[in-house]
C-alpha positions, 0 to 999 in steps of 0.5 A: 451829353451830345457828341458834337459831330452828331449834333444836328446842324438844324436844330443844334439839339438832337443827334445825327443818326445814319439811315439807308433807305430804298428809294425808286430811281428812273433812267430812261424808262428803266426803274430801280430801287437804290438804298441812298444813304442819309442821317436822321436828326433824333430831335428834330426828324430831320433828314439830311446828307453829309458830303460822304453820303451825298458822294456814296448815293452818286456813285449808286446813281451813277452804277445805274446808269451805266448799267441802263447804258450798256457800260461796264461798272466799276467793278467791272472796270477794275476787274477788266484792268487787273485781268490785263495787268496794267495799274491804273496810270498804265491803264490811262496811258494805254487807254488815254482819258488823263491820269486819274480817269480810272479812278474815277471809272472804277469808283463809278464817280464818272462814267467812262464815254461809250467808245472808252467801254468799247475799247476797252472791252475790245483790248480784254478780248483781242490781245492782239489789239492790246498789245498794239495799244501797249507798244504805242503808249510804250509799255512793254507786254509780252505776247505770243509771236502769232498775236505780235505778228497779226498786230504788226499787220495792221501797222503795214502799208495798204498794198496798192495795185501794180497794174492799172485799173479801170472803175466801172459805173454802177447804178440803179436808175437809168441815166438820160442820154445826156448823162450816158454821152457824160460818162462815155466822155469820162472814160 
């Protein structure tokens, strides 16, 4: 007797057995080999994917590209958020991306935009710059006094000129006679 939940929804007599096989995946121009996940009907010989398999090889699919486009994997985005100690709410409050993106970076369902990547990247390496992130989404990290202070800096005022200064002109080309009386006119 059949197990009803392996029962192949094709031919209603065989069973569902999964199978993992290796299958060649292009990305601009970069090519793998990525063992995508399936059953295989024992009657019939068909191959088909359920939604947990079908959601496995997307993932897969979707690690390889990030890898193709430079980004940081799942793993690798855990990896980055847990070495800066945050969960993954405080991570979507620092970073922004809304309150289940990590989730979704983390288990390659999506892929984070380049300039996520870059932030990110940037915050792991720049503590200073993290804990500028922190302070504005109102989470409290404790930094060294010099990274507080090199952060605090970038929140300051330009600094204007006290004296009064005059700009001065530069160009490549020769202007005409009619452009030089324009400019000594401007001055």
């Amino acid at each position: 007797m059949s197990d009803s939940s392996n029962l192949c929804p094709i031919c209603g007599e065989g069973n569902l057995h999964p199978e993992v096989r290796t299958n060649p995946l292009e990305y601009i121009g970069q090519t793998t080999e990525l063992g995508l996940h399936f059953s295989l009907c024992d009657a019939c010989g068909s191959e088909q994917a359920d939604a947990a398999q079908t959601r496995v090889n997307k993932r897969l699919m979707i690690a390889f590209k990030k890898r193709v486009d430079g980004l940081l994997i799942g793993a690798e985005v855990r990896a980055l958020r847990e070495k800066l100690g945050l969960s993954q709410a405080e991570a979507a409050q620092v970073f922004g991306g809304g309150p289940v993106a990590f989730s979704k970076y983390e288990s390659d369902d999506v892929a984070q935009t380049e300039a996520m990547d870059k932030l990110l990247r940037l915050a792991a390496e720049l503590p200073s710059a993290f804990g500028l992130l922190c302070r504005r989404a109102g989470i409290e990290r404790a930094l060294a006094g010099e990274q507080w202070q090199q952060a605090e800096s970038w929140l300051a005022e330009p600094r204007r000129p006290t004296e009064a200064r005059s700009l001065r002109l530069v160009s490549s080309s020769t202007p005409s006679n009619d452009q030089q009386v324009r400019y000594r006119d401007a001055a």
